[in-house]
C-alpha atoms as one frame of an Amber mdcrd trajectory, in Angstrom:
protein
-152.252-133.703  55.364-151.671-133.867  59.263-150.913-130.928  60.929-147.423
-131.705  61.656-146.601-132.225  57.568-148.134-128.580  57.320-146.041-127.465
  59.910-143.170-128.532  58.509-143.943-127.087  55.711-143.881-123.617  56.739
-140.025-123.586  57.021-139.383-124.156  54.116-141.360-121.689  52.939-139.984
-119.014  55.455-136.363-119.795  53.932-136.776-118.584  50.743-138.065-115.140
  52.127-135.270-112.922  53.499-132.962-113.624  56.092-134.284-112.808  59.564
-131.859-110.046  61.231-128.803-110.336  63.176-128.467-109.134  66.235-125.824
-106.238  66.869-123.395-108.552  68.769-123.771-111.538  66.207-122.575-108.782
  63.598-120.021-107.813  65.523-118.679-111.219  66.101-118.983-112.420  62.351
-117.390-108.836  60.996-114.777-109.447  63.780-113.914-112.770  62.159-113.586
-111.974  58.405-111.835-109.272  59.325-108.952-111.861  61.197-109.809-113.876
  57.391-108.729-110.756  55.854-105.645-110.319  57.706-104.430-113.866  57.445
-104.864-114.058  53.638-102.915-110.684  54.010 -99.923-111.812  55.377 -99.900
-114.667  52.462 -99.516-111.796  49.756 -96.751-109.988  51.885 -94.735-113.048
  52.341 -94.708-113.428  48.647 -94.057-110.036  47.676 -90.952-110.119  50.501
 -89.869-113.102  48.641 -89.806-111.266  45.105 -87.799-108.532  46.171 -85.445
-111.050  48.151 -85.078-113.063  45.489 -85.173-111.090  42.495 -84.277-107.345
  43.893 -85.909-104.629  42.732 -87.065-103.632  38.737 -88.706-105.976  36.397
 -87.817-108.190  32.521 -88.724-106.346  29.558 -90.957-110.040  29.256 -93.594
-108.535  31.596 -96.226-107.700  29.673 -97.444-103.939  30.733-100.420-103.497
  28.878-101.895-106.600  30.136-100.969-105.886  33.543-103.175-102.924  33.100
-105.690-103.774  31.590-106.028-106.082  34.458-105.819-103.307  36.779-108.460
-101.575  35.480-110.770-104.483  34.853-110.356-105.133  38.404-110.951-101.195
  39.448-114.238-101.427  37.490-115.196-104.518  38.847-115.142-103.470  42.914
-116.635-100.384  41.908-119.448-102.280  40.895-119.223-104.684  43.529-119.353
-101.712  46.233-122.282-100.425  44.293-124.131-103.493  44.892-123.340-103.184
  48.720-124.901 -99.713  48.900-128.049-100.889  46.837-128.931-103.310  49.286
-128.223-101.301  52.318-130.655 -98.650  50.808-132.954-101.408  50.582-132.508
-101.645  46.688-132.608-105.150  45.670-133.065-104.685  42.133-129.717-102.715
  41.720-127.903-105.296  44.142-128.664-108.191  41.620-127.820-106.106  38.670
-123.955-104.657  40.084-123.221-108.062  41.846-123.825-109.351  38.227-121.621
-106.388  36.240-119.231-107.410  38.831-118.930-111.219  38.417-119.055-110.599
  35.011-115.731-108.357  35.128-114.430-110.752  37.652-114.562-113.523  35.077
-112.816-111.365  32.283-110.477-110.380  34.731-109.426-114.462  35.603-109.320
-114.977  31.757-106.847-112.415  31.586-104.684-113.520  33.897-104.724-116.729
  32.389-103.813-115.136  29.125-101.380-113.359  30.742 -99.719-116.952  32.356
-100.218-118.439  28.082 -98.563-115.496  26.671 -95.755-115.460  28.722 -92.273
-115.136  28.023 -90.784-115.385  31.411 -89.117-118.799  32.753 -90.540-119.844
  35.589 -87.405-121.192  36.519 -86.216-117.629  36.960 -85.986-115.848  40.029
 -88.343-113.367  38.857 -90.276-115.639  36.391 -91.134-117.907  39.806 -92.094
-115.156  42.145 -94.429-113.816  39.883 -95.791-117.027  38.486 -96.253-118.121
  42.282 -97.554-114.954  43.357-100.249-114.370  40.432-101.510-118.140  41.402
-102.094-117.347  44.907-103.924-114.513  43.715-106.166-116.637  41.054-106.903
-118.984  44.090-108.172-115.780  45.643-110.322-114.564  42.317-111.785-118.509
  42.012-112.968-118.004  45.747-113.890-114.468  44.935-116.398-115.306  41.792
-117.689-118.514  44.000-118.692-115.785  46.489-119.742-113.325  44.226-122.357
-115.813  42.286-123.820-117.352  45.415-124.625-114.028  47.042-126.015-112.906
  43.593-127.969-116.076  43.239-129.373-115.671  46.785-130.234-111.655  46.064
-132.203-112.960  43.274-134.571-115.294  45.722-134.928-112.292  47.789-132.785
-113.497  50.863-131.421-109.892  51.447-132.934-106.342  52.792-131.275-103.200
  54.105-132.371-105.321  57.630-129.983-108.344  56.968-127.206-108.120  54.031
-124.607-109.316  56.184-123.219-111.891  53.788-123.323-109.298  50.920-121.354
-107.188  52.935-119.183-110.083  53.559-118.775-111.382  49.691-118.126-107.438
  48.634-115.605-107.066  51.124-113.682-110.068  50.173-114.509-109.092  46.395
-112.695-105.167  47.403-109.348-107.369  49.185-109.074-109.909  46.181-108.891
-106.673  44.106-107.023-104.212  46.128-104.563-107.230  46.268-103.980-107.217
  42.353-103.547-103.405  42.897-100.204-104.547  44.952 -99.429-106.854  43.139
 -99.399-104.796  39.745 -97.394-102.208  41.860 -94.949-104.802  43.478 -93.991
-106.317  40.429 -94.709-103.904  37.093 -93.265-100.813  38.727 -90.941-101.405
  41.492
């Protein structure tokens, strides 16, 4: 082997270790940006939540199923718990736990999709309705969200796994978790906007 194939080599190898650390402005800069992300996706949900209580006005069909609605609440409560769990693993330098609440949260993630799902199959409200369409609308823009959400969620998990993170370098955990924490606190509006108000 010449000594530029064994060279090359070496990259390859470096990759799969953990990522090399960012420097403090680099941080800055890439928190600085999901954090304009954050606050376009943001204005998204308020638009559609304006246009429910334009549209529709204020209180909600019997047809809205409650229970559901909770139990999707607290599926999603349980599952950024677990996400933020995973965040302070790594930051302690605690790989092991990472992997193991990233996973309890994709997990709850998922159940939390098929729920929603259900929720859309078992539903008596016409979309054609003024409610029946801002909720339907709404509750897609939010699965959108959850999709993206999980996608994040299972790469970062799949890359804690291969050791690419340490307390040193967990940027994009920080950055999946985060997004995880808005996808949820999102449902928490939505369940308010549109099972209670």
């Amino acid at each position: 082997m010449s000594a530029t194939g064994a060279q090359r080599s070496v990259p390859s190898a470096v990759s799969a270790a953990a990522l090399p650390p960012l420097d403090a402005r680099r941080l800055r800069m890439y928190r600085g940006g999901f954090w304009l992300v954050i606050l376009a996706e943001s204005i998204g949900f308020l638009t559609l939540f304006s246009v429910r209580f334009l549209v529709a006005g204020t209180g909600h069909p019997a047809e809205l199923n409650l229970p559901l609605g909770t139990l999707i609440t607290l599926v999603f409560a349980a599952s950024a718990v677990a996400a933020a769990g995973g965040l302070r693993a790594i930051a302690a330098n605690d790989a092991r736990a990472m992997i193991g609440r990233l996973r309890t949260a994709l997990e709850l993630g998922l159940v939390a999709l098929i729920l929603v799902v259900a929720d859309w199959a078992s539903s008596s409200l016409a979309p054609a309705s003024r409610f029946g369409g801002a909720y339907l609308a709404t509750t897609l823009f939010h699965a959108i969200h959850i999709v993206v959400g999980l996608l994040f969620l299972a790469a970062i998990w799949s890359s804690g796994r291969r050791g690419r993170f340490s307390a040193e370098n967990h940027w994009l955990v920080e950055a999946g978790v985060r997004f995880w924490l808005f996808v949820a606190a999102a449902w928490f509006a939505l369940y308010v906007v549109f099972f209670w108000l």
